[in-house]
N, C-alpha and C positions, 0 to 999 in steps of 0.2 A: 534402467541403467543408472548406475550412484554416478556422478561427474564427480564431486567432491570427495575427497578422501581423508583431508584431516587438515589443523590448522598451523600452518608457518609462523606464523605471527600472531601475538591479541593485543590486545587497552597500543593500540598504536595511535600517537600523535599522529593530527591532518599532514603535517610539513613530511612525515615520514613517510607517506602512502605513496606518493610516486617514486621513489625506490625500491617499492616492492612490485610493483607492478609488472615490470619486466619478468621477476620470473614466480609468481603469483598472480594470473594474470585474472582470478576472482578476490572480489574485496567486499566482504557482510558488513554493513553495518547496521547501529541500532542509535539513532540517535534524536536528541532532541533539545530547543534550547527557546526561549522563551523571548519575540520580537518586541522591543521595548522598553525592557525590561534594564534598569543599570546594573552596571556592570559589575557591582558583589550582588546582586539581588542574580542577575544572570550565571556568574558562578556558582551560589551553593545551590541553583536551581535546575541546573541543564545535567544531562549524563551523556555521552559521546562514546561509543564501545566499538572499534573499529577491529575487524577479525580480517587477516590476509590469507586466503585458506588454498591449499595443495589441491589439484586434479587428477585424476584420469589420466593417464600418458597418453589415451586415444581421444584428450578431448581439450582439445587446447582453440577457445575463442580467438576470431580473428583481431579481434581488439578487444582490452580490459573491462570486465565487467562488472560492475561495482551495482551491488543492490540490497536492498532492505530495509529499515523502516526509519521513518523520519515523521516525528512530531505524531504520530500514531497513523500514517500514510505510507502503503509501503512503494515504492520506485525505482528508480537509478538514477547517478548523480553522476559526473563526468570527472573527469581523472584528476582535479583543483580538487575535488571535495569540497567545494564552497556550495553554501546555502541556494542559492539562485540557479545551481545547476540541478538541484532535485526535479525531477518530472516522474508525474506521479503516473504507476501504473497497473490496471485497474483487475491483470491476469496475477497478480503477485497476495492479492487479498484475497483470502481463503478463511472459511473457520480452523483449520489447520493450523497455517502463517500465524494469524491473528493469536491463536493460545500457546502457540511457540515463543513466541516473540513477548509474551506479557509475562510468559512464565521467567524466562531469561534477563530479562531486564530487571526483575524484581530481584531475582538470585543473584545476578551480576552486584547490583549495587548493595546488596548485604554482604558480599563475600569480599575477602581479601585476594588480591590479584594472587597470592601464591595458594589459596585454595581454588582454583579455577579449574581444576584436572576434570572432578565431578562433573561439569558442566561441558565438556569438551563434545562431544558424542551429538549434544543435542543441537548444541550450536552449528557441528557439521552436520547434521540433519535439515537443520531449517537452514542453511544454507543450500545442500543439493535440493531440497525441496523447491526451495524460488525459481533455481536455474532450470530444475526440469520445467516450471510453468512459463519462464521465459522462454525455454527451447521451443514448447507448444505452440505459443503466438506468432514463434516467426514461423514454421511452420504452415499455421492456418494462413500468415501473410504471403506466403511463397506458393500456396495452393491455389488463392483468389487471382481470377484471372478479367474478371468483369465485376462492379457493383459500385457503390455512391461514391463519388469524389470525397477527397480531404475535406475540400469547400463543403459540400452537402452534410456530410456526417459534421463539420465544427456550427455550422446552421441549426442542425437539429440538437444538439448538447447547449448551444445557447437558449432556443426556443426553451426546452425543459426547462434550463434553472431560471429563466423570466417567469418562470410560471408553476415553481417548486412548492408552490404553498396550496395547490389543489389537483385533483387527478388530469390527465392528459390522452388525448383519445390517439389511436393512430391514426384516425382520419386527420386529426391538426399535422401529426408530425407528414404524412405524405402529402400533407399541402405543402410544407414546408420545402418538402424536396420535390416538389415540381413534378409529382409522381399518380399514378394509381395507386388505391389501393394494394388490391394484388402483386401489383408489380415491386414496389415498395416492401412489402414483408418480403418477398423473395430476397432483392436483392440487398434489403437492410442484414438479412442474416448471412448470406454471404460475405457480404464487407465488415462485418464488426464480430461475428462468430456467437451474438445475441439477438435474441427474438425482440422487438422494438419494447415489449413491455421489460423483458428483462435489464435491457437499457436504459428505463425512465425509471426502472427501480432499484439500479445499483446507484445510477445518481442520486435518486432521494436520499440514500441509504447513505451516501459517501455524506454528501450536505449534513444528516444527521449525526455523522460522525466528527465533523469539525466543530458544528455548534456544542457537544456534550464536552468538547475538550476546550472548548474557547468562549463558553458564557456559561452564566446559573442559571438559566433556564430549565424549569424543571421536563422530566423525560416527557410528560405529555404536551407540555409546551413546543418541544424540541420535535417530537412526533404531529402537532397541529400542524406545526411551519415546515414540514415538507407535504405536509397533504392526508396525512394519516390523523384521522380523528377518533379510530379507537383505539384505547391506548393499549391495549393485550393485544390487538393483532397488530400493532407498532413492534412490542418488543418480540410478538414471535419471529416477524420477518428481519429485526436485528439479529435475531440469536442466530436463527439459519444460513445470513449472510455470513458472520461475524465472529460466530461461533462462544457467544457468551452476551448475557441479556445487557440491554443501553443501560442499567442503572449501575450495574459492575464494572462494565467497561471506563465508565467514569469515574468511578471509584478507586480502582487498581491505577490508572495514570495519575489518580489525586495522590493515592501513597506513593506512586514510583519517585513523585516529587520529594515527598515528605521524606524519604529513606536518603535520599541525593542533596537535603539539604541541613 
């Protein structure tokens, strides 16, 4: 089913996004801005692309949706569009999303806002794209009717990143949840919709992702520190999550900078 149909609004000011929201009631963005950083060095260095995009007449969310990528992390942010509301979410990151979204941002900020036509198709793409994977998750949350508490599953995402720097057995994590074995993989894949390794490996993989954008560590460095010590099956399992190998990914956000500034 396409929910998105085309786009209302583009390059929209934060101040403007809640006037659109009543009857736009999905909001794409693509943004990103550098913490720390002063405030000319922060201007010619951030890009902020805010898309207000038309639905479905049979597919109107009960409340405003606002989703897509921030600082190279895709999520939803609350109807401020402030920084602090981003919560990141972890069904929106695909190889798909991820070569959507790198390709767009780079075209965006080479293109003049009145050549933007070209680009219009793709950007409503990867936008019904997000929303169909958002629809999925609530979904699998409306279907779960037994499995770990909030508590148990925020236990075991901490245990992992205390210990992000070498591999993780599931017998630790069913310690963690007060669990058998057996009974633990069961009910971890009901509650999370991942197999407990698939979950200690998108986490590596997310951590991996924030250090290639937020230090010069090199890829095998970046690959030791989440627990991967060979560096070719590091960047295979990048590329498969991510959909483009760790040392491009850093690359292509280092020029997204470099064009934005």
């Amino acid at each position: 089913m396409k929910y998105v149909t085309q786009i209302e609004e583009y390059h929209l000011q934060r101040h403007q996004v809640k006037g659109h929201l009543n009857k736009c009631p999905i909001i794409l963005f693509l943004r990103r801005d550098n913490k720390g950083a002063d405030e000319r060095t922060s201007l010619n260095q951030q890009y902020d692309f805010i898309f207000a995009l038309r639905t479905d007449l049979d597919f109107k969310p009960a409340n405003p949706l606002i989703l897509g990528i921030y600082n190279g992390t895709f999520g939803t942010m609350g109807p401020s569009m402030e920084n602090d509301t981003f919560c990141q979410r972890s069904i929106l990151e695909t190889p798909l999303s991820n070569q959507l979204a790198l390709y767009l941002i780079q075209e965006l900020l080479l293109c003049r806002k009145g050549d933007m036509a070209y680009l219009e198709n793709m950007i409503v793409s990867l936008g019904d794209y997000l929303v169909k994977r958002h629809n999925i998750q609530l979904e699998v949350n409306t279907n779960l009717k037994m499995g770990l508490s909030p508590f148990q599953v925020q236990r075991i995402q901490r245990y992992v990143l205390e210990h992000i720097d070498r591999p993780v057995q599931i017998s630790e994590l069913a310690m963690v949840a007060d669990l058998s074995i057996h009974h633990f993989i069961r009910v971890f894949k009901k509650t999370t919709g991942e197999t407990p390794h698939q979950f200690v490996m998108r986490l590596k993989l997310e951590e991996a992702k924030k250090l290639l954008l937020s230090t010069d560590e090199s890829v095998i460095q970046v690959g030791m520190g989440v627990g991967c010590e060979n560096p070719s099956h590091f960047s295979q399992l990048f590329k498969s999550n991510f959909g483009i190998p760790p040392l491009k990914f850093r690359k292509a956000f280092q020029a997204s900078l470099q064009f934005a500034s």
